[in-house]
C-alpha positions in Angstrom: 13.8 0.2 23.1 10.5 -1.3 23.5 8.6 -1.8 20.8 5.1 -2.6 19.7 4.6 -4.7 16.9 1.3 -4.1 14.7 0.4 -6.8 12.2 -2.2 -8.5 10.9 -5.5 -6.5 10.8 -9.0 -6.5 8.7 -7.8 -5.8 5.3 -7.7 -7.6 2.4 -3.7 -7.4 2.5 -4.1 -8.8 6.0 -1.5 -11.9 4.7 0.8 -9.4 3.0 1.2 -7.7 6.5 2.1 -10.6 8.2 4.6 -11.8 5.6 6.0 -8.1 6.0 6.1 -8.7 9.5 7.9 -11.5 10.4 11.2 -9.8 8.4 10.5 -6.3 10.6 10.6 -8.9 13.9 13.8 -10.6 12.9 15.7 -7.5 12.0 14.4 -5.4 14.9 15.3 -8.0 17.2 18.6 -8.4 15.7 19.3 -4.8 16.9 18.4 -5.9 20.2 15.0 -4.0 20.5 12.5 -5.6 23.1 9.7 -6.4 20.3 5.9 -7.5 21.7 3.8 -8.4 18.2 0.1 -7.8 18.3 -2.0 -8.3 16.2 -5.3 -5.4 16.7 -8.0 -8.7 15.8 -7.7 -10.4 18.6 -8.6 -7.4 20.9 -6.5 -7.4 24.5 -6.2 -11.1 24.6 -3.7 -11.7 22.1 -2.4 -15.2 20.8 1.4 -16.1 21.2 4.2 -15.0 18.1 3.7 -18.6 16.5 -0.3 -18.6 16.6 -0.1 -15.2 14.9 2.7 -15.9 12.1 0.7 -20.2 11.4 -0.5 -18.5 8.3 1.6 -18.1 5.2 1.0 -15.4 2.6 -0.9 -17.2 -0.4 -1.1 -16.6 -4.3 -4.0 -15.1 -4.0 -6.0 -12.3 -1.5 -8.8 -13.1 0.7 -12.4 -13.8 -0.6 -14.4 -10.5 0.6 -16.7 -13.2 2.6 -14.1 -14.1 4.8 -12.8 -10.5 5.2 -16.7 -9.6 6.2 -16.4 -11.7 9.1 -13.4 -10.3 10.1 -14.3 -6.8 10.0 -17.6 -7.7 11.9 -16.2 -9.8 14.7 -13.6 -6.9 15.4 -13.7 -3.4 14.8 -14.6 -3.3 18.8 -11.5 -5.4 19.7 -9.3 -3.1 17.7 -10.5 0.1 20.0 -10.3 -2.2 23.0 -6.8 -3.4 21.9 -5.5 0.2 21.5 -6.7 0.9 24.7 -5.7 -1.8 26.6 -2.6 -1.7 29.2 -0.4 -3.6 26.0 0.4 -0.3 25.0 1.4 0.9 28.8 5.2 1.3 28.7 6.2 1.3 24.8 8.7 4.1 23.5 6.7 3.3 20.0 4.7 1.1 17.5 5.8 -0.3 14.6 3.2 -0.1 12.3 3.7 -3.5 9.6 -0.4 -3.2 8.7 -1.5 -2.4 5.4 -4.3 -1.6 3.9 -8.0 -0.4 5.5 -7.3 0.2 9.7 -3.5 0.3 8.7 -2.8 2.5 5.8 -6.3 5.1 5.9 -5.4 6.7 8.6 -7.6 4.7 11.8 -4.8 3.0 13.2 -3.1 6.6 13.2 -5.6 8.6 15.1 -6.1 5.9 17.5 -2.5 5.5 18.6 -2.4 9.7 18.5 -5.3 9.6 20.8 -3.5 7.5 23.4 -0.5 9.0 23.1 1.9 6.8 21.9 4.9 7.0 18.6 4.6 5.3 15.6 6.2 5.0 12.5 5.6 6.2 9.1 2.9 9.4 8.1 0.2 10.8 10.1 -3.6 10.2 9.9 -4.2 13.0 7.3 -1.3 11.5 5.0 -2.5 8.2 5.4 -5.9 8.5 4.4 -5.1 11.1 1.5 -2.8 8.4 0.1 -4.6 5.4 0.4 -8.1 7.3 -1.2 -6.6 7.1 -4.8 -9.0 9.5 -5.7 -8.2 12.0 -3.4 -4.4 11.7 -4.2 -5.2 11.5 -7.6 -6.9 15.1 -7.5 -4.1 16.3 -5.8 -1.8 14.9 -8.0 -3.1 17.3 -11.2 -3.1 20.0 -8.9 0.5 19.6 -8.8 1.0 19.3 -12.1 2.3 15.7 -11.6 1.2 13.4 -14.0 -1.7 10.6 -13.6 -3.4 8.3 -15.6 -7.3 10.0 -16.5 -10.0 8.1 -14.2 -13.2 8.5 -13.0 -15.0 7.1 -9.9 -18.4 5.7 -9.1 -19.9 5.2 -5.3 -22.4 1.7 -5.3 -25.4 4.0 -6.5 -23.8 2.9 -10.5 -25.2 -0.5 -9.4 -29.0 0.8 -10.5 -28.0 1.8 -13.9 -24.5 0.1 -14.7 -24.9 0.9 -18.0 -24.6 4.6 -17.8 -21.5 3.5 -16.0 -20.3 1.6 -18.5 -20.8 4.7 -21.5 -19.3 6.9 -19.1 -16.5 4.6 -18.6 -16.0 3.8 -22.8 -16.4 7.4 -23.6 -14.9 9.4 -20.7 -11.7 6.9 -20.3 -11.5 4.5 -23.4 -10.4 1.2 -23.8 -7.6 -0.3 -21.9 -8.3 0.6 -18.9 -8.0 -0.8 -14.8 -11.0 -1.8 -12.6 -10.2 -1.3 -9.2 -11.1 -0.5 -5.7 -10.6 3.5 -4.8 -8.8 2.0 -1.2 -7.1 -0.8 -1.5 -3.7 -1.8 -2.5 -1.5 -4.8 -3.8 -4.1 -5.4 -6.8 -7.0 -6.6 -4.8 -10.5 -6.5 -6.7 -8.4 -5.3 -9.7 -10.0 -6.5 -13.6 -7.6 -4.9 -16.5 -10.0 -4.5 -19.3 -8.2 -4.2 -22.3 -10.8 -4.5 -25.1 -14.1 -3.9 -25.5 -16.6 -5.7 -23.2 -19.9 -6.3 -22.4 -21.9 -4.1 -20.0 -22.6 -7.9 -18.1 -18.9 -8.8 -18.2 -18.4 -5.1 -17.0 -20.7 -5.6 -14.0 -19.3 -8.6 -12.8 -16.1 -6.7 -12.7 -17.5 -3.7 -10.8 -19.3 -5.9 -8.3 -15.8 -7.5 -7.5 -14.1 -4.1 -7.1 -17.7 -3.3 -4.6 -17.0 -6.4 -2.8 -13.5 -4.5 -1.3 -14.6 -1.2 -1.4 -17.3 1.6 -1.1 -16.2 3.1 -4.5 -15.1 1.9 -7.5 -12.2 3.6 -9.9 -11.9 2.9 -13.6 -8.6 4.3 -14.4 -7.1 4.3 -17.8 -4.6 1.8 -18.8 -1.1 3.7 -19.3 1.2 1.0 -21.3 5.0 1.1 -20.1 8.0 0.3 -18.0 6.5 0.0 -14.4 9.4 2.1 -11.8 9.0 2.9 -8.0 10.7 5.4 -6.3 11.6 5.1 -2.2 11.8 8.0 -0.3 13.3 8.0 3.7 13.5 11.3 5.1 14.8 13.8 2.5 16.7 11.5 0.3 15.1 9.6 -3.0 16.7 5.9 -3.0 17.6 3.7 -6.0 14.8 3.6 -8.6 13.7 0.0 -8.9 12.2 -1.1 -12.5 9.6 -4.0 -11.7 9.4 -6.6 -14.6 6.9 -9.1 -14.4 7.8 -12.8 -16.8 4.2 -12.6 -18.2 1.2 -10.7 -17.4 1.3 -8.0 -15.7 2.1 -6.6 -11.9 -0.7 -8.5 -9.9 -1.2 -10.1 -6.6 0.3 -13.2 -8.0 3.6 -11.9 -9.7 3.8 -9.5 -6.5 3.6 -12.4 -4.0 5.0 -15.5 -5.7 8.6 -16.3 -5.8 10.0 -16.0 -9.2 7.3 -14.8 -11.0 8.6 -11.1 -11.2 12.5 -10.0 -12.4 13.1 -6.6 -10.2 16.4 -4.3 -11.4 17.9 -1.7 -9.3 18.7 0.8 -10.0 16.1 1.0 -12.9 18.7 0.9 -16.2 16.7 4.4 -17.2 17.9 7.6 -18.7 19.6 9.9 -15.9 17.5 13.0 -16.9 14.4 10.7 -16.7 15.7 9.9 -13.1 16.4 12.5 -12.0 12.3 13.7 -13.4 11.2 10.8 -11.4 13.1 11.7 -8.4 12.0 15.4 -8.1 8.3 14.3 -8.9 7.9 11.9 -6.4 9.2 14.1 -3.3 7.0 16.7 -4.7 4.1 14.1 -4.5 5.6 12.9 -0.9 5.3 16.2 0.4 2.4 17.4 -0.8 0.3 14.5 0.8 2.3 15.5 3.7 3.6 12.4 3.4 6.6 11.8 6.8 9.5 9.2 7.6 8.8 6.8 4.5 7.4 6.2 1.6 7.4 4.4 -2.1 5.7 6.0 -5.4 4.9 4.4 -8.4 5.3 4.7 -11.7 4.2 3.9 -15.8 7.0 5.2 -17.8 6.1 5.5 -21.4 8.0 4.5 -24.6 8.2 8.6 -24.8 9.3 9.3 -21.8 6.7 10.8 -19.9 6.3 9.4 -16.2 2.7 8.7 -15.0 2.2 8.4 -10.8 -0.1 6.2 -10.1 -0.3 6.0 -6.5 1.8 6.2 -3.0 2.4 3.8 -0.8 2.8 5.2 3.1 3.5 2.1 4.5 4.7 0.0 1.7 5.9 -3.9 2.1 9.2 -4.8 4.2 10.3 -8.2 3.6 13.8 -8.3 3.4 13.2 -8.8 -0.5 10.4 -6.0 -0.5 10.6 -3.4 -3.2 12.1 -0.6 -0.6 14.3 -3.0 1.4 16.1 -3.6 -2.3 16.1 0.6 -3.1 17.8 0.5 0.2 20.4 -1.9 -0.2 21.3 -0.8 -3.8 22.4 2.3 -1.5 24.4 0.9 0.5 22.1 0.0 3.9 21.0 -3.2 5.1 17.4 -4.2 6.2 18.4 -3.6 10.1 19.9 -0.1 9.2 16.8 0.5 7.2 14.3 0.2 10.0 16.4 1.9 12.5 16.4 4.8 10.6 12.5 5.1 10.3 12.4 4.6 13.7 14.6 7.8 14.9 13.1 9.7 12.1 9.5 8.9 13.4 10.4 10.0 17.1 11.4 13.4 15.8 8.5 13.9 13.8 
């Protein structure tokens, strides 16, 4: 089968994706697919494998400087890209981007527009899921559980201390600073007693410098669980257990930093809750193919969703690769089965 590729991109997660990457090559070569990588930045004239995969994933994401040049030397070469003869002849893409032009939906709608298959959810789905506010919303229209949160567009930034009462009095201390659209804890301050409205600023204005709207979210304490979903079937639950801190970029991204069990050493009715709540969330962001939930599981047993992930990480030692093998299917099996499920879709 030929195959396209897509890693890399404009996000802030832009290192993730390539780490994800170079495990989706491997394996999809190994089932003796005809792979081409690309990677959208560099427009029609793309680099060779190794120039693409130099960089290693580092400890810590991309200052929002660098990403501003990025974004502003090629949103054009991404259309261009897209529409250049690379994508003549390909039975369908790979999508290995995440984050903004990978996860919102862009990436999506351009590759629908020209016609060609690609893995995971649709456009709608995509952006839905990756606007936590928007999923949130839904989320408590379903009756699925979600930590309380309010949001705040860059207007705040004239009175950010109306912004900061609203936050203590509608939320209450602990609780998460983040950007509404990004993942893998970028721009993310945990606030866990009370601050100053400067202190709280400087932590607003770090969420602002990777997104267009900020989300203060409260702080739900508890066992953090994700829950993989590939066509109709809920995988292994995974418990994630960081050695100290909590679940950040660094823990996420540095080799022994983070002790993962699967499957999650939980009560089966809790489970089986977990289960049946996230393929209710799944399908009613009309989610497709793949995707991974997660979780805050109190000390009373009460599961809170935080957010899905449509196109989650796939190293072989990701968090779904693991919920996969725990059943019984190897990292190869794994991808060949999103594959056929996305050409039915």
């Amino acid at each position: 089968m030929n195959i396209i590729l897509l890693t890399g991109g404009i996000s802030a997660e832009r290192e993730v994706s390539l780490a994800s990457s170079r495990s989706l090559l491997k394996a999809l070569r190994e089932r003796n697919h005809n792979v081409t990588v690309i990677d959208p930045v560099y427009g029609s004239d793309q680099p060779t494998e190794e120039e693409i995969f130099q960089k290693q994933i580092s400890t810590n994401y991309p200052e929002p400087e660098i990403l501003k040049q990025i974004v502003q030397t090629t949103n054009r070469k991404i259309f261009e890209c897209v529409n250049s003869k690379l994508f003549d002849n390909v039975d369908i893409v790979f999508i290995g981007l995440h984050g903004k032009f990978g996860e919102d939906g862009v990436i999506q709608s351009l590759l629908e527009m020209r016609g060609v298959k690609y893995t995971g959810s649709g456009f709608v789905a995509s952006a839905l899921c990756l606007d936590k506010h928007y999923s949130k919303i839904l989320f408590r229209y379903n009756k699925i559980l979600t930590p309380d949160w309010i949001t705040f567009d860059k207007s705040i930034l004239d009175e950010p201390e109306t912004a900061f009462t609203k936050s203590e009095n509608e939320i209450g201390y602990p609780f998460v600073i983040k950007p509404n659209d990004e993942g893998s804890t970028v721009g993310l301050t945990l606030v866990k007693e009370k601050i100053s409205t400067e202190d709280f600023l400087n932590a607003i204005n770090t969420a602002f410098s990777y997104s267009e709207k900020v989300m203060i979210e409260k702080f739900i304490s508890g066992r953090e669980l994700t829950c993989t979903i590939v066509g109709s079937e809920t995988f292994p639950i995974i418990e994630i257990k960081p050695k100290s801190g909590f679940y950040d970029y660094e823990h996420k991204y540095t080799k022994g930093m983070t002790e993962y069990i699967c499957p999650a050493e939980i009560d089966e009715q809790v489970a089986r809750e977990i289960n049946k709540v996230s393929m209710i969330a799944h399908t009613t962001m009309g989610c497709r193919v793949y995707s991974r939930i997660d979780f805050i599981l109190t000390d009373d047993g009460n599961p809170y969703c935080l957010e899905i992930n449509t196109l989650p990480g796939m190293t072989e030692t990701s968090l779904v690769p693991k919920s996969a093998r725990a059943k019984g299917i190897e990292f190869p099996e794994l991808l060949e089965t999103i594959i056929n499920l996305s050409l039915e879709k």
